[in-house]
N, CA, C and O atoms as a printed pandas DataFrame, in Angstrom:
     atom_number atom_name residue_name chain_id  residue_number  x_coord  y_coord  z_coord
0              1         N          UNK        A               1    3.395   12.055   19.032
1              2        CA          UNK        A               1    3.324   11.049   18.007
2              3         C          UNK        A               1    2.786   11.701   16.750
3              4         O          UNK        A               1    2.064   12.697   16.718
4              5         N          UNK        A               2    3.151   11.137   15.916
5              6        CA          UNK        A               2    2.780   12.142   14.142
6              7         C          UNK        A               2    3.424   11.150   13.338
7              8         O          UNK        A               2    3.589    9.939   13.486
8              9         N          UNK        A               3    3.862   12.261   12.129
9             10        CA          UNK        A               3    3.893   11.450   10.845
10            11         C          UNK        A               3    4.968   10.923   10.832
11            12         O          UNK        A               3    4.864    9.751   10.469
12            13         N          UNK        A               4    6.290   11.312   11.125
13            14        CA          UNK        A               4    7.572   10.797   11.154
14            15         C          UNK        A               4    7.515    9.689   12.256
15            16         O          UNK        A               4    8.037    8.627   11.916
16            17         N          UNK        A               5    7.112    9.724   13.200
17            18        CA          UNK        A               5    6.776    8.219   14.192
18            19         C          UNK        A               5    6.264    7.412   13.156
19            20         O          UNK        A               5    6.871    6.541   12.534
20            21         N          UNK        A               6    5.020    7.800   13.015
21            22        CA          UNK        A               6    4.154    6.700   11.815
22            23         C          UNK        A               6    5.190    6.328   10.496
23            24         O          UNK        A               6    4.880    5.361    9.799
24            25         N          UNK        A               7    6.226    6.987   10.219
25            26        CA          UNK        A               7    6.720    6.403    8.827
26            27         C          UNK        A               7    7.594    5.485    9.125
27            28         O          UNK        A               7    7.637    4.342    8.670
28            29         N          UNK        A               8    8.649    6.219   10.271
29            30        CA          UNK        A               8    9.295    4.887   11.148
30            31         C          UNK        A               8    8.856    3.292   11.508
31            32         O          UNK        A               8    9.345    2.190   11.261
32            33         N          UNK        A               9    7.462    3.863   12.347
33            34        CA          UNK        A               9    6.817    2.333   12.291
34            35         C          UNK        A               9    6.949    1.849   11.387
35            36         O          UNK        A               9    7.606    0.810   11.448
36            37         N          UNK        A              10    6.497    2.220   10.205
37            38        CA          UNK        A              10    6.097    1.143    8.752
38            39         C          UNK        A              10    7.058    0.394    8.606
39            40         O          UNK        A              10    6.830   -0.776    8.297
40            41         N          UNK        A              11    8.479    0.870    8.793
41            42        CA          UNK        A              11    9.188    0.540    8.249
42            43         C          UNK        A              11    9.861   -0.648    9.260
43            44         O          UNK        A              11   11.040   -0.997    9.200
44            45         N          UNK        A              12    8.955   -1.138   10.107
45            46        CA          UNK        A              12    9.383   -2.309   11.378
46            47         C          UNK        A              12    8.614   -3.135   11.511
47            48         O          UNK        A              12    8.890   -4.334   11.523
48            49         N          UNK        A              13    6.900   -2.397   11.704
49            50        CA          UNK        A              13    6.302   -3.366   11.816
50            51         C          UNK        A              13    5.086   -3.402   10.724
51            52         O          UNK        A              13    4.859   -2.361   10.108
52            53         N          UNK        A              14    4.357   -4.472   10.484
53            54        CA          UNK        A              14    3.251   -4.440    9.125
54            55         C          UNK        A              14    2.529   -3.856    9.463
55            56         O          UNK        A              14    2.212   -3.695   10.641
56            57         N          UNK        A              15    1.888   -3.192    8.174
57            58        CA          UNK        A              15    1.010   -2.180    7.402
58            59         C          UNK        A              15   -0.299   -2.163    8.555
59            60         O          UNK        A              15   -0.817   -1.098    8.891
60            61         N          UNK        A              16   -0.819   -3.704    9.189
61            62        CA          UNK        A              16   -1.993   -3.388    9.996
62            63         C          UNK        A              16   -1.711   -2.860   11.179
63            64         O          UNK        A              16   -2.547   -2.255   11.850
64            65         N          UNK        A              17   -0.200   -3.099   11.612
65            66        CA          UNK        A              17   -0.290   -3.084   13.386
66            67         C          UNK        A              17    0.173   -1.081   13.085
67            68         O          UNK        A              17    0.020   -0.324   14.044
68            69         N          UNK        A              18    0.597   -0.617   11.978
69            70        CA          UNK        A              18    0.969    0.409   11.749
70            71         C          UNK        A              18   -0.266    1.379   12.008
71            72         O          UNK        A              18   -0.384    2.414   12.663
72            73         N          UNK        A              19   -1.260    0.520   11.119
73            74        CA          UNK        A              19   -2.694    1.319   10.490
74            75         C          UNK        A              19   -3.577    1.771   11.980
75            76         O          UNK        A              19   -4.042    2.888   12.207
76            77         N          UNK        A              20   -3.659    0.321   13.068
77            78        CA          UNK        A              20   -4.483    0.211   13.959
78            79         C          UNK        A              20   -3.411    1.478   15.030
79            80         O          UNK        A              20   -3.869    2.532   15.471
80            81         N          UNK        A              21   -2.150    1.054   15.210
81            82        CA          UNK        A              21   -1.482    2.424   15.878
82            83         C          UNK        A              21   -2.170    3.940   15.762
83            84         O          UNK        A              21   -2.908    4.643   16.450
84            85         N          UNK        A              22   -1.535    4.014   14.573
85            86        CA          UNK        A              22   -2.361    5.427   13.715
86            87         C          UNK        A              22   -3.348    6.235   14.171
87            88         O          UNK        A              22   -3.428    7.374   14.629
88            89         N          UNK        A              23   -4.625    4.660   13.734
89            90        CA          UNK        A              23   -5.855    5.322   14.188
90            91         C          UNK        A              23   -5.700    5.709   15.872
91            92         O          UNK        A              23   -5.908    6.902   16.091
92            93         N          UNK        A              24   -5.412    4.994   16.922
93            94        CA          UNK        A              24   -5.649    4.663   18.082
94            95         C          UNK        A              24   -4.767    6.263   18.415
95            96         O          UNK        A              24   -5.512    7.214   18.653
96            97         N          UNK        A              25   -3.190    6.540   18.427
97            98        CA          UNK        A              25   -2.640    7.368   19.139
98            99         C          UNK        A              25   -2.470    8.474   18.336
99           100         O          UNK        A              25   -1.658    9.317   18.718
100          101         N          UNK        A              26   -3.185    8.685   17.094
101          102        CA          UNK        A              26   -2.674   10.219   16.031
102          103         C          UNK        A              26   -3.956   10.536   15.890
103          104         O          UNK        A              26   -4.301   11.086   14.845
104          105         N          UNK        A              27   -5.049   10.213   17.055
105          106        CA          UNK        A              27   -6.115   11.124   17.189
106          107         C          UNK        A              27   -6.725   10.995   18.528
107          108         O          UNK        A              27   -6.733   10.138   19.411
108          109         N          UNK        A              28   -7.114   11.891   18.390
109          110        CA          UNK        A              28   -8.061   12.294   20.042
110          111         C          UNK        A              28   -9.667   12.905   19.665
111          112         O          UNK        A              28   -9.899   13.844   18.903
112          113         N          UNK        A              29  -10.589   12.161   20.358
113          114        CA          UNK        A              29  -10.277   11.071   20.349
114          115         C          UNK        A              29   -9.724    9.894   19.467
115          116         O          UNK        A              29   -9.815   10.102   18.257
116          117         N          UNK        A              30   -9.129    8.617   19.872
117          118        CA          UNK        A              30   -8.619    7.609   19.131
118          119         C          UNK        A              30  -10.213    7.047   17.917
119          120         O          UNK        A              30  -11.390    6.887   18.242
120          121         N          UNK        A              31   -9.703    6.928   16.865
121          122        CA          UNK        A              31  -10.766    6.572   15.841
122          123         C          UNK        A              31  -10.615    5.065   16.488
123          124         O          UNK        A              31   -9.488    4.624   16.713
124          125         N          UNK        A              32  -11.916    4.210   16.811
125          126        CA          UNK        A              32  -12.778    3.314   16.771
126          127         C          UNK        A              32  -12.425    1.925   16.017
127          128         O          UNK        A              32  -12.941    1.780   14.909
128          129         N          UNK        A              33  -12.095    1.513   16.213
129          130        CA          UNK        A              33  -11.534    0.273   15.743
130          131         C          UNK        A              33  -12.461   -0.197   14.556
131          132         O          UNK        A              33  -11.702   -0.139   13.589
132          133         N          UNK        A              34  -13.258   -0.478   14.260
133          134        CA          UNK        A              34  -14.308   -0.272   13.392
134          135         C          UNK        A              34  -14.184   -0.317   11.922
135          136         O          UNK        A              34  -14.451   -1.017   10.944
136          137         N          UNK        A              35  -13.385    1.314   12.443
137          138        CA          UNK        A              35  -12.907    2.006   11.174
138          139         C          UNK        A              35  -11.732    1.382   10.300
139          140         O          UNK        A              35  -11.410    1.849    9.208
140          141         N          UNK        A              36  -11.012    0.075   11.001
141          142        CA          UNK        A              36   -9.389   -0.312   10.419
142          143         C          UNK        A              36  -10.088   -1.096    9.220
143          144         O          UNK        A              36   -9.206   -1.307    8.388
144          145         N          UNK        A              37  -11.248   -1.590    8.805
145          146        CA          UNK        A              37  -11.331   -2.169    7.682
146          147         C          UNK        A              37  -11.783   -0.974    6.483
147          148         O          UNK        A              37  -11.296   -0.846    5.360
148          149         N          UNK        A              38  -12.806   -0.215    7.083
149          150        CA          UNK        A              38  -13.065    1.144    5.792
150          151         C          UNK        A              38  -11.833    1.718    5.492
151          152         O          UNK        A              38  -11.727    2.315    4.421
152          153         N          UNK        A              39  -10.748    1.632    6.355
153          154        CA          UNK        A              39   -9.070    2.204    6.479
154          155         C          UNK        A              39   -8.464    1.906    5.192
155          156         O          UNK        A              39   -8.082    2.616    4.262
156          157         N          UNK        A              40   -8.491    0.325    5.460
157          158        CA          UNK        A              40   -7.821   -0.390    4.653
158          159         C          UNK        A              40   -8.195   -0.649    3.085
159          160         O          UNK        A              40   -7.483   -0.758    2.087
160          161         N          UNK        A              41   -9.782   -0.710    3.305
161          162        CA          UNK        A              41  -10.274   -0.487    1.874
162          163         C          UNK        A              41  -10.174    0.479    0.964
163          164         O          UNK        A              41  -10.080    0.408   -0.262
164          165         N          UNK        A              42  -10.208    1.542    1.809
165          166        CA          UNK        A              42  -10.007    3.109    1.394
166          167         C          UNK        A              42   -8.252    3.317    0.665
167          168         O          UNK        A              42   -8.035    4.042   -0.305
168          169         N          UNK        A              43   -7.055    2.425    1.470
169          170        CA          UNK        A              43   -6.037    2.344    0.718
170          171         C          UNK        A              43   -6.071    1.634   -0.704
171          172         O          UNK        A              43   -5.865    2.098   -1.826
172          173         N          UNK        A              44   -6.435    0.212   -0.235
173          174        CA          UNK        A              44   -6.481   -0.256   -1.913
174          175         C          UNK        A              44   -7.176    0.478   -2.762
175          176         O          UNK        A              44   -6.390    1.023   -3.536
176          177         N          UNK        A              45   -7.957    0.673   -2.923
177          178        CA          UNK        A              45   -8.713    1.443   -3.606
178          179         C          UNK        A              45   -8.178    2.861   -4.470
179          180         O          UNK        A              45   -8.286    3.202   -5.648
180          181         N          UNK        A              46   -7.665    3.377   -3.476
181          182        CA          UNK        A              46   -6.942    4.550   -3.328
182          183         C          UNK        A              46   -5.647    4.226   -4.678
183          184         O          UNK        A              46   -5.542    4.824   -5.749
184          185         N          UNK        A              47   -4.622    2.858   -4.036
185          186        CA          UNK        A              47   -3.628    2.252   -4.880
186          187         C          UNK        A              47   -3.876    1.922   -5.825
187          188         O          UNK        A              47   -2.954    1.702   -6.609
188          189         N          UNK        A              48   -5.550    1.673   -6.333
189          190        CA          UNK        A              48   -5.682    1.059   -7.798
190          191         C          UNK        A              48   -5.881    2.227   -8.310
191          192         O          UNK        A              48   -6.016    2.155   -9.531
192          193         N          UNK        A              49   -5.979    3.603   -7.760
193          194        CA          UNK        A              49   -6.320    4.608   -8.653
194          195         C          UNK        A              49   -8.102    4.698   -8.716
195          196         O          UNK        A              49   -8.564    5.343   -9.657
196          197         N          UNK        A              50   -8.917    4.168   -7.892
197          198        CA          UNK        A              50  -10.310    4.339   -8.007
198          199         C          UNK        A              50  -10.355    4.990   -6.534
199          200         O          UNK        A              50  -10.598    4.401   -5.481
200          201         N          UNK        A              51  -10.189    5.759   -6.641
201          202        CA          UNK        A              51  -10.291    7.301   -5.959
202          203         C          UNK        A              51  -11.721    7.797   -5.187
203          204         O          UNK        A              51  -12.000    8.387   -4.143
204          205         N          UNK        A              52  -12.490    7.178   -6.379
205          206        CA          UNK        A              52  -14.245    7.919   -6.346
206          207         C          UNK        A              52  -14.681    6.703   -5.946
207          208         O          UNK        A              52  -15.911    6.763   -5.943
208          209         N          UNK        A              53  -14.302    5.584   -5.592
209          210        CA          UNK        A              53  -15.496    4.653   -5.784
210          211         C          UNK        A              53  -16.199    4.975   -4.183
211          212         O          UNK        A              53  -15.336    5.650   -3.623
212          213         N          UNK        A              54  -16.902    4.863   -3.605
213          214        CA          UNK        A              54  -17.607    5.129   -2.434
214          215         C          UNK        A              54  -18.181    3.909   -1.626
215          216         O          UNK        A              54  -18.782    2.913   -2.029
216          217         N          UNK        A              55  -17.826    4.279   -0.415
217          218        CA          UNK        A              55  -17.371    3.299    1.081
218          219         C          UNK        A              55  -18.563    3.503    1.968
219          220         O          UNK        A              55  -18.858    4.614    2.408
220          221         N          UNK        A              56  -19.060    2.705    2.154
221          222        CA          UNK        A              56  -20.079    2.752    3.815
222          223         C          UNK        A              56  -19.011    2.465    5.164
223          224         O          UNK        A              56  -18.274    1.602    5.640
224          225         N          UNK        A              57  -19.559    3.986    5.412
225          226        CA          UNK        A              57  -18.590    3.998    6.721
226          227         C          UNK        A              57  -19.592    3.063    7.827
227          228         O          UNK        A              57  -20.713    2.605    7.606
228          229         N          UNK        A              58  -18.428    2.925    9.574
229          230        CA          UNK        A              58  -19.272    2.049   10.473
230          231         C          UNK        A              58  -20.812    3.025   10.800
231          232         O          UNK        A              58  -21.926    2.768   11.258
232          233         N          UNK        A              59  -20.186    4.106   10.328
233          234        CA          UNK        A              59  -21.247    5.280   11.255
234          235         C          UNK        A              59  -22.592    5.072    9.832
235          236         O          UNK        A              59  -23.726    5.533    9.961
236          237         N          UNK        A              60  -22.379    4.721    9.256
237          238        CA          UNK        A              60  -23.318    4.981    8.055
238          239         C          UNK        A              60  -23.169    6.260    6.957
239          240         O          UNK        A              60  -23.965    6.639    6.099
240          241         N          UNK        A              61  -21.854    6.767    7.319
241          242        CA          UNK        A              61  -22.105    7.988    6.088
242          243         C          UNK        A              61  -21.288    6.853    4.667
243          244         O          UNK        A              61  -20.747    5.748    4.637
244          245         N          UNK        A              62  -21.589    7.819    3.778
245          246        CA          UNK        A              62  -21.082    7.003    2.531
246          247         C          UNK        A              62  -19.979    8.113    2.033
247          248         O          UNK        A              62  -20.258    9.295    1.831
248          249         N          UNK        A              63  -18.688    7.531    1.871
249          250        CA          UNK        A              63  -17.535    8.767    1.303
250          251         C          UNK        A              63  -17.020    8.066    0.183
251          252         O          UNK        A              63  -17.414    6.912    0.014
252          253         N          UNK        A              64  -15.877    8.762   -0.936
253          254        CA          UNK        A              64  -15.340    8.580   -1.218
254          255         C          UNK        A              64  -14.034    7.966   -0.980
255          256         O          UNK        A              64  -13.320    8.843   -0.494
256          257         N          UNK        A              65  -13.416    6.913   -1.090
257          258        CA          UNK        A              65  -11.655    6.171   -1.015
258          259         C          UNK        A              65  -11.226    7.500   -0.347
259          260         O          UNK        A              65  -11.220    7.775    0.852
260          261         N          UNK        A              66  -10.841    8.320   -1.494
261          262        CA          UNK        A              66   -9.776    9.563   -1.238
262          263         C          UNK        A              66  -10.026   10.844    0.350
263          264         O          UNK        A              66   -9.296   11.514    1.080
264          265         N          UNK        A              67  -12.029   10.473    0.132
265          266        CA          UNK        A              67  -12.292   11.589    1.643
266          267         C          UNK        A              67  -11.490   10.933    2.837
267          268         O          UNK        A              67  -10.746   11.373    3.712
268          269         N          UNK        A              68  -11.970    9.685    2.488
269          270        CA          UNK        A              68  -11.179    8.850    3.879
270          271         C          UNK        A              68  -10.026    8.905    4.059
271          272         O          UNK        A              68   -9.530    9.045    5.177
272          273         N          UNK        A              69   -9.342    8.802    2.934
273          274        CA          UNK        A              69   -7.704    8.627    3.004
274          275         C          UNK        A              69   -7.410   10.435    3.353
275          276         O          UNK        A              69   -6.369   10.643    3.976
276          277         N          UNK        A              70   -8.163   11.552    3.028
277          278        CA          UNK        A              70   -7.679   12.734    3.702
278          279         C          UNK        A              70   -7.780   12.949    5.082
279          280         O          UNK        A              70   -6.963   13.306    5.931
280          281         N          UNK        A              71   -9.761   12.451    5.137
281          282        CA          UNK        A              71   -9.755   12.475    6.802
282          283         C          UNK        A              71   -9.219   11.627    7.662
283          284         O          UNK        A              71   -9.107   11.814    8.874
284          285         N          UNK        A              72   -8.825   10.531    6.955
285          286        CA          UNK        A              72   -7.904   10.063    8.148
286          287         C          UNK        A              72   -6.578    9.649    8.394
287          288         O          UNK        A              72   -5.957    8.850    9.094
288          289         N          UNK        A              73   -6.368   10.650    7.404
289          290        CA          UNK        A              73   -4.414   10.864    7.183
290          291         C          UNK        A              73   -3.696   10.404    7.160
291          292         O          UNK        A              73   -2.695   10.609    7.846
292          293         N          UNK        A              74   -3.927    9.151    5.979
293          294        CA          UNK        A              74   -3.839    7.663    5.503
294          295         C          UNK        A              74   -1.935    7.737    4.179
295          296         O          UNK        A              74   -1.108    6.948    3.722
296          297         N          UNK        A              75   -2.227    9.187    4.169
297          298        CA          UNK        A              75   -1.011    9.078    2.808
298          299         C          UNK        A              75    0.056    8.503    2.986
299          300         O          UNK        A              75    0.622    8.150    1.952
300          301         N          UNK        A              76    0.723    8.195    4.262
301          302        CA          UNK        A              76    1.916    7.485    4.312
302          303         C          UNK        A              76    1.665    6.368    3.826
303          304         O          UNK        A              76    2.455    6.017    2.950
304          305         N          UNK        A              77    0.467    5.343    4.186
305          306        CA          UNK        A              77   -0.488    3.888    3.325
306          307         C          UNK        A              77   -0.089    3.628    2.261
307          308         O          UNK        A              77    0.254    2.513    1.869
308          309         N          UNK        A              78   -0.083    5.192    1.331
309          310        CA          UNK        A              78   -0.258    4.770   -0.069
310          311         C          UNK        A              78    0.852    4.537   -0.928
311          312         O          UNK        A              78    1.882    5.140   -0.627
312          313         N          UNK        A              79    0.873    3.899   -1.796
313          314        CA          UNK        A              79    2.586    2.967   -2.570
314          315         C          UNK        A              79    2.736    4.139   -3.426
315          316         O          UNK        A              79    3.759    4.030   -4.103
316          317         N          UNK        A              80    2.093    5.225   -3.648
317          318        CA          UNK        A              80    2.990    6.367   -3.907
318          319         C          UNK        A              80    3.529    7.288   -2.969
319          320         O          UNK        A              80    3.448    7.147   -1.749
320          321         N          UNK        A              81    4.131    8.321   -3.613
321          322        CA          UNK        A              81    4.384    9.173   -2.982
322          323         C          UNK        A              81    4.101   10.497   -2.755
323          324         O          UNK        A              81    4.686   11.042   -1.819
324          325         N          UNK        A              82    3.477   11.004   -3.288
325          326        CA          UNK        A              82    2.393   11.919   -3.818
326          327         C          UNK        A              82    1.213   11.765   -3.893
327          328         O          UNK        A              82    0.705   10.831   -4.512
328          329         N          UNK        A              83    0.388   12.898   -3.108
329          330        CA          UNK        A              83   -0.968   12.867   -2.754
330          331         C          UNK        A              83   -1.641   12.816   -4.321
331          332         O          UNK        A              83   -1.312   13.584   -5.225
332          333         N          UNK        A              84   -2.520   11.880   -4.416
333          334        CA          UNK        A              84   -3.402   11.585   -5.885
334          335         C          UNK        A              84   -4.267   12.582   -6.360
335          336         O          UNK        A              84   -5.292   12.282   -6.974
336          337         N          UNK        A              85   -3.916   13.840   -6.108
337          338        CA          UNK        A              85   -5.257   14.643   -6.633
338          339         C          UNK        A              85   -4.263   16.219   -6.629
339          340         O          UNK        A              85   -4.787   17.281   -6.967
């Protein structure tokens, strides 16, 4: 499972059941359910172009939109097409 599975999905089923997939089978271990709302925030955010604004993760670290969207290999998410940086 990878990125071409994941782009397929998008294109069937919505953005959450895509997102919660993602996390669950395109890592080992599966990221924590937890995480699908810092996920999701981390996209909009990402889509408005506020890049820097900074997220309390479940674990308590504090990142940037964009760390998240690298570490958790969110770019297919984003309504561009090209990585923002």
């Amino acid at each position: 499972m990878g990125r071409l599975q994941l782009m397929a999905m998008l294109e069937e089923v919505d953005e959450a059941q895509a997102l919660e997939w993602h996390l669950t089978y395109n890592f080992f271990p599966p990221v924590d359910s937890t995480f699908i709302p810092v996920a999701e925030q981390a996209i909009e955010l990402t889509n408005e172009g506020e890049t820097d604004t900074l997220i309390t993760m479940p674990n308590g670290k504090i990142l940037r939109a964009i760390d998240i969207i690298e570490g958790l290999r969110l770019w297919e998410f984003l309504e561009e097409d090209e990585e923002p940086f």
